[in-house]
N, C-alpha and C positions, 0 to 999 in steps of 0.2 A: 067628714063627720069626726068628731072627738073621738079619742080612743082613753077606755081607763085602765091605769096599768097598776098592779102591785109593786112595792116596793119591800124588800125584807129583808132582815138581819140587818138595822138600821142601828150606829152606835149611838148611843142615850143622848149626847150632843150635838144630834141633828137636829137644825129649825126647819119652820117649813121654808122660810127661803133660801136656809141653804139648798134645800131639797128642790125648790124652783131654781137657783143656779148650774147644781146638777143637770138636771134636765134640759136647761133650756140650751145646754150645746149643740142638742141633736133637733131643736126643731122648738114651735113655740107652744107654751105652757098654758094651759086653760087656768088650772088650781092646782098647788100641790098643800099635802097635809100630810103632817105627822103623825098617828093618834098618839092621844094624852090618855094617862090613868086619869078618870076622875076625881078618886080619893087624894093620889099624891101628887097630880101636877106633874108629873114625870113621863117622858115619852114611854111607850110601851116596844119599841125597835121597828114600829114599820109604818109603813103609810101610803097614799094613796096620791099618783099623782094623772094629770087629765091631759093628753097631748093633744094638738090640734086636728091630726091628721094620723089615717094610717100607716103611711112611709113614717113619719115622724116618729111613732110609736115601735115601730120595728125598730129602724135608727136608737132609740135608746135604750132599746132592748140588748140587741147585738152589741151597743158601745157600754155598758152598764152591768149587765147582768155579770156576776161573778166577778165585778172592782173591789179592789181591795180598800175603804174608807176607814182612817182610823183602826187597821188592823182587825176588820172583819168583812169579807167577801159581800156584797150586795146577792140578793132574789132579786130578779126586777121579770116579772111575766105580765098576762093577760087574766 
Protein backbone atom coordinates (compact mmCIF):
# COMPACT_ATOMS: atom_id res chain seq x y z
CA UNK A 1 0.00 0.00 0.00
CA UNK A 2 1.34 3.56 -0.75
CA UNK A 3 2.66 5.42 2.12
CA UNK A 4 2.22 9.51 2.17
CA UNK A 5 5.14 11.21 3.72
CA UNK A 6 5.69 15.07 4.52
CA UNK A 7 8.24 16.78 3.23
CA UNK A 8 9.61 20.15 5.04
CA UNK A 9 11.99 23.02 5.18
CA UNK A 10 11.94 22.60 1.48
CA UNK A 11 14.52 25.46 -0.42
CA UNK A 12 12.23 27.77 -2.66
CA UNK A 13 14.11 25.93 -5.83
CA UNK A 14 12.65 22.75 -5.29
CA UNK A 15 10.40 21.17 -8.32
CA UNK A 16 8.29 18.62 -7.95
CA UNK A 17 10.67 16.39 -9.93
CA UNK A 18 13.33 17.32 -8.36
CA UNK A 19 11.44 16.17 -5.31
CA UNK A 20 10.49 12.86 -7.24
CA UNK A 21 14.38 12.26 -7.91
CA UNK A 22 14.97 12.73 -4.22
CA UNK A 23 12.88 10.21 -3.37
CA UNK A 24 12.94 7.92 -5.88
CA UNK A 25 16.58 6.55 -4.37
CA UNK A 26 14.98 4.77 -1.72
CA UNK A 27 12.27 3.18 -3.40
CA UNK A 28 9.46 4.07 -6.11
CA UNK A 29 7.51 7.13 -6.34
CA UNK A 30 3.60 7.16 -6.71
CA UNK A 31 3.42 11.42 -6.89
CA UNK A 32 5.59 14.02 -5.43
CA UNK A 33 4.48 17.73 -5.04
CA UNK A 34 5.66 20.79 -3.92
CA UNK A 35 2.96 23.25 -2.81
CA UNK A 36 2.69 26.44 -4.61
CA UNK A 37 1.39 29.96 -3.12
CA UNK A 38 -1.49 30.65 -5.21
CA UNK A 39 -1.20 34.27 -5.36
CA UNK A 40 2.58 34.17 -6.08
CA UNK A 41 3.39 31.13 -7.86
CA UNK A 42 6.14 30.51 -5.41
CA UNK A 43 6.88 27.30 -3.70
CA UNK A 44 5.76 27.57 0.00
CA UNK A 45 9.04 25.05 1.42
CA UNK A 46 7.18 21.82 1.65
CA UNK A 47 5.46 19.07 -0.02
CA UNK A 48 4.12 15.99 -0.11
CA UNK A 49 5.48 13.04 -1.70
CA UNK A 50 3.50 9.15 -2.20
CA UNK A 51 6.04 6.05 -1.80
CA UNK A 52 4.97 2.85 -3.10
CA UNK A 53 5.38 0.87 -0.13
CA UNK A 54 6.10 0.85 3.60
CA UNK A 55 9.76 -0.35 3.72
CA UNK A 56 10.18 2.34 0.83
CA UNK A 57 8.63 4.93 3.09
CA UNK A 58 10.83 4.14 6.02
CA UNK A 59 13.82 3.82 3.52
CA UNK A 60 13.34 7.52 2.76
CA UNK A 61 12.54 8.62 5.93
CA UNK A 62 15.93 7.20 7.60
CA UNK A 63 17.86 8.32 4.28
CA UNK A 64 16.18 11.97 3.99
CA UNK A 65 15.09 13.24 7.15
CA UNK A 66 17.51 15.90 8.53
CA UNK A 67 19.75 16.28 4.53
CA UNK A 68 21.04 19.09 4.17
CA UNK A 69 19.56 20.42 0.46
CA UNK A 70 20.79 23.73 -0.57
CA UNK A 71 21.85 24.52 2.96
CA UNK A 72 18.70 23.80 4.88
CA UNK A 73 18.04 20.41 6.65
CA UNK A 74 14.86 18.47 5.19
CA UNK A 75 11.54 17.15 7.78
CA UNK A 76 10.61 14.29 5.83
CA UNK A 77 7.95 12.14 8.52
CA UNK A 78 4.56 10.44 8.24
Amino acid sequence: MAKKLYVGNLPYSVTDKDLEQMFSQHGSVGSAQVIMDRETGRSKGFGFVEMGSEQEAQAAISGLNGKNVDGRNLTVNE
